[in-house]
N, C-alpha and C positions, 0 to 999 in steps of 0.2 A: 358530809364529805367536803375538802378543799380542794379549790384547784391547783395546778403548780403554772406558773408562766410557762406554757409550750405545750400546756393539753394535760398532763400526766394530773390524774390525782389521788389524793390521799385523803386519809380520815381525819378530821379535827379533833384537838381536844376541847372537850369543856362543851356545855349545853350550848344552844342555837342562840338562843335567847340572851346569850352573853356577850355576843358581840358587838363593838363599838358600831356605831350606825352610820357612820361616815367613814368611808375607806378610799385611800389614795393608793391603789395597789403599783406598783412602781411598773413600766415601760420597759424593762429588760431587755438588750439586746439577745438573750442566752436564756435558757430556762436557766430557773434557778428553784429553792422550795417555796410554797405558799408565806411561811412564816416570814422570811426574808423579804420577799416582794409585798407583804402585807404593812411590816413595820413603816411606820412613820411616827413625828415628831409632834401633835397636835399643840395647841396655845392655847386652849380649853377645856376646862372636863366637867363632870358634871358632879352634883351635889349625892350621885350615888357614892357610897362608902365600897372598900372592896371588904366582903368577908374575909377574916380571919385566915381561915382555911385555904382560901386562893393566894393571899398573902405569904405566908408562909411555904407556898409549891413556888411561888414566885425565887423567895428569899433560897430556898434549897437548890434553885435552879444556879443560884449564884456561888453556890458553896461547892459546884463540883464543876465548876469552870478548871480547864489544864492553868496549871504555875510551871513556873522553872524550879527546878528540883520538888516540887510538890509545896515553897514556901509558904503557898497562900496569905500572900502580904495586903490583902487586901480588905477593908472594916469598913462598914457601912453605921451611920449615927441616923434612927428610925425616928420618925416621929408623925401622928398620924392625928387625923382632926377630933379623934375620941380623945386626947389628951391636948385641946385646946393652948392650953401655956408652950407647951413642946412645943409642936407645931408651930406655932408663933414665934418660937425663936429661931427654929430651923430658916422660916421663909425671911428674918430680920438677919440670916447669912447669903443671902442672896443679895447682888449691885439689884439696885432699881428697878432698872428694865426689864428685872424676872419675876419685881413680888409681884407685879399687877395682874399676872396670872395665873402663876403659878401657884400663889395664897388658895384656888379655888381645886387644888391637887387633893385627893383626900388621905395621900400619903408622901412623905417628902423624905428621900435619903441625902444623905452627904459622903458620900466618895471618898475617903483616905488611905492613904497606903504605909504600910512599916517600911520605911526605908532601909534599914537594916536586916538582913537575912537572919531568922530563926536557926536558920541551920548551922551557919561559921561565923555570924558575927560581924559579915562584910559585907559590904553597902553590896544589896540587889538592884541591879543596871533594868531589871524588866518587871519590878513592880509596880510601876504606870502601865508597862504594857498589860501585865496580869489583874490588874485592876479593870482595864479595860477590856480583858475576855469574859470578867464574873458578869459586868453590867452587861457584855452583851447577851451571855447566857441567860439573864434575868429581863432583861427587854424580850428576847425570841420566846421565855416562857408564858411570859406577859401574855404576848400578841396570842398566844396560843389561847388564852383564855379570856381573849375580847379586850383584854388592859391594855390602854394606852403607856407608856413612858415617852416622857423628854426628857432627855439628859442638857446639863447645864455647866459651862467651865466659867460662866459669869458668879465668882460666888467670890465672897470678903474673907478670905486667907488670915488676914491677921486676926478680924474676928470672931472666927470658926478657933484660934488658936486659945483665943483668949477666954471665950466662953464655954467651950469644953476643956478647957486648961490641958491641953494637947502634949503630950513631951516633945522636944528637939527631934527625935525619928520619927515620928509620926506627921506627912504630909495631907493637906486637904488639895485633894483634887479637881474632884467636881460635884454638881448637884444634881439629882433624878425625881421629876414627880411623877409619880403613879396616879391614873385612874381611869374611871369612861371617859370617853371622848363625849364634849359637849354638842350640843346639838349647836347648829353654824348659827341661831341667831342666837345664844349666849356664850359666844367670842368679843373678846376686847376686842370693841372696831376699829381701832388704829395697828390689829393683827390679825383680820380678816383676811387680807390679801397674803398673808405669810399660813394661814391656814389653810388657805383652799387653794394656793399655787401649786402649780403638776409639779411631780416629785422629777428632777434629772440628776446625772451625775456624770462627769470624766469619761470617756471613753475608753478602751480598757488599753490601745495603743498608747495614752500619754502616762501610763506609769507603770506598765509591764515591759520591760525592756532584758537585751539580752546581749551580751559582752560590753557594754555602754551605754549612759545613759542618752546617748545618739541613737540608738539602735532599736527601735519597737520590736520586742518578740514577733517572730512570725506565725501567731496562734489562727489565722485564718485557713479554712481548708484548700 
């Protein structure tokens, strides 16, 4: 069983035994669900591999993310440390400050989106957005089953263009590694303090607002 931030709980998926061993469960103002409050962003993982079969609930979690008009403009480019070479090239589209630990992911995706609509043929204005509801479907199922993800917008665009020989519609996004979370003394120690800092965020007055952006919603009881 999980708990939710405010008491309420629910069942977990996926065995006991699977969960990542360090959890920064988030401070919520508000309950919210387990999976939401659980997710975080780790800078280490560990040299466990994810089976197949979790991999793939992961990957289907991302396949039934909402699009606009159902386009599903969104592709993911897999590559996982059982195909060494892959993998090596995925983490060689990463800027710098991601391969040092992201290289130890034991699965790395790349983010792209069709910019042009399947449907009419005309550039979709919310295929970054809908790109960005599959990964979170895919993060939230992650967490579910003890996976860590970090998503990454530090990634080599002309790169990713040139090495996957990408056509003119087709955007690279961003980057996601998957896997366990490492245990805190195998973190890069110049990213210790970015792993283990308490998770905060905005308070929900500075961007819920209401006739203007002067105006905070009056969401308090």
């Amino acid at each position: 069983m999980t708990q939710l931030t405010g008491g309420r709980t629910l069942r977990s998926v996926g065995s006991p035994d699977t969960f990542r061993p360090m959890k920064k469960t988030a401070p919520t103002d508000h309950p919210v669900h387990a999976l939401i409050a659980d997710r975080w962003s780790p800078y280490g993982f560990s040299d466990r591999p994810i089976p197949p079969a979790e991999l793939r609930s992961i990957l289907e979690a991302a396949r039934w993310a909402p699009s606009s008009y159902n386009d599903q403009p969104w592709i993911y480019l897999l590559a996982t440390k059982a195909d060494a070479e892959q993998h090596g090239v995925l983490v060689s589209c990463l800027v710098e400050g991601n391969r040092g630990w992201a290289t130890t992911a034991p699965v790395l995706l790349l983010g792209l989106t069709r910019r042009i609509s399947a449907r009419n043929g005309e550039p979709n204005a919310a295929c970054e957005h809908d790109l960005g509801l599959a990964s979170a479907n895919l993060s939230l199922e992650a967490t579910s089953r003890g996976i860590s993800v970090h998503q990454m917008s530090g990634i080599l665009r002309d790169r990713i263009r040139e090495v996957f020989s990408l056509p003119d519609d087709i955007t690279p996004v961003t980057a996601l590694a998957l896997g366990y979370c490492a245990a805190h003394g195998d973190v890069p120690e110049n990213l210790v303090d970015r792993h283990t800092r308490p998770r905060e965020r905005r308070a929900l007055a500075s961007f819920i607002f209401t006739g203007g952006l002067d105006q905070p919603a009056p969401l308090e009881d």
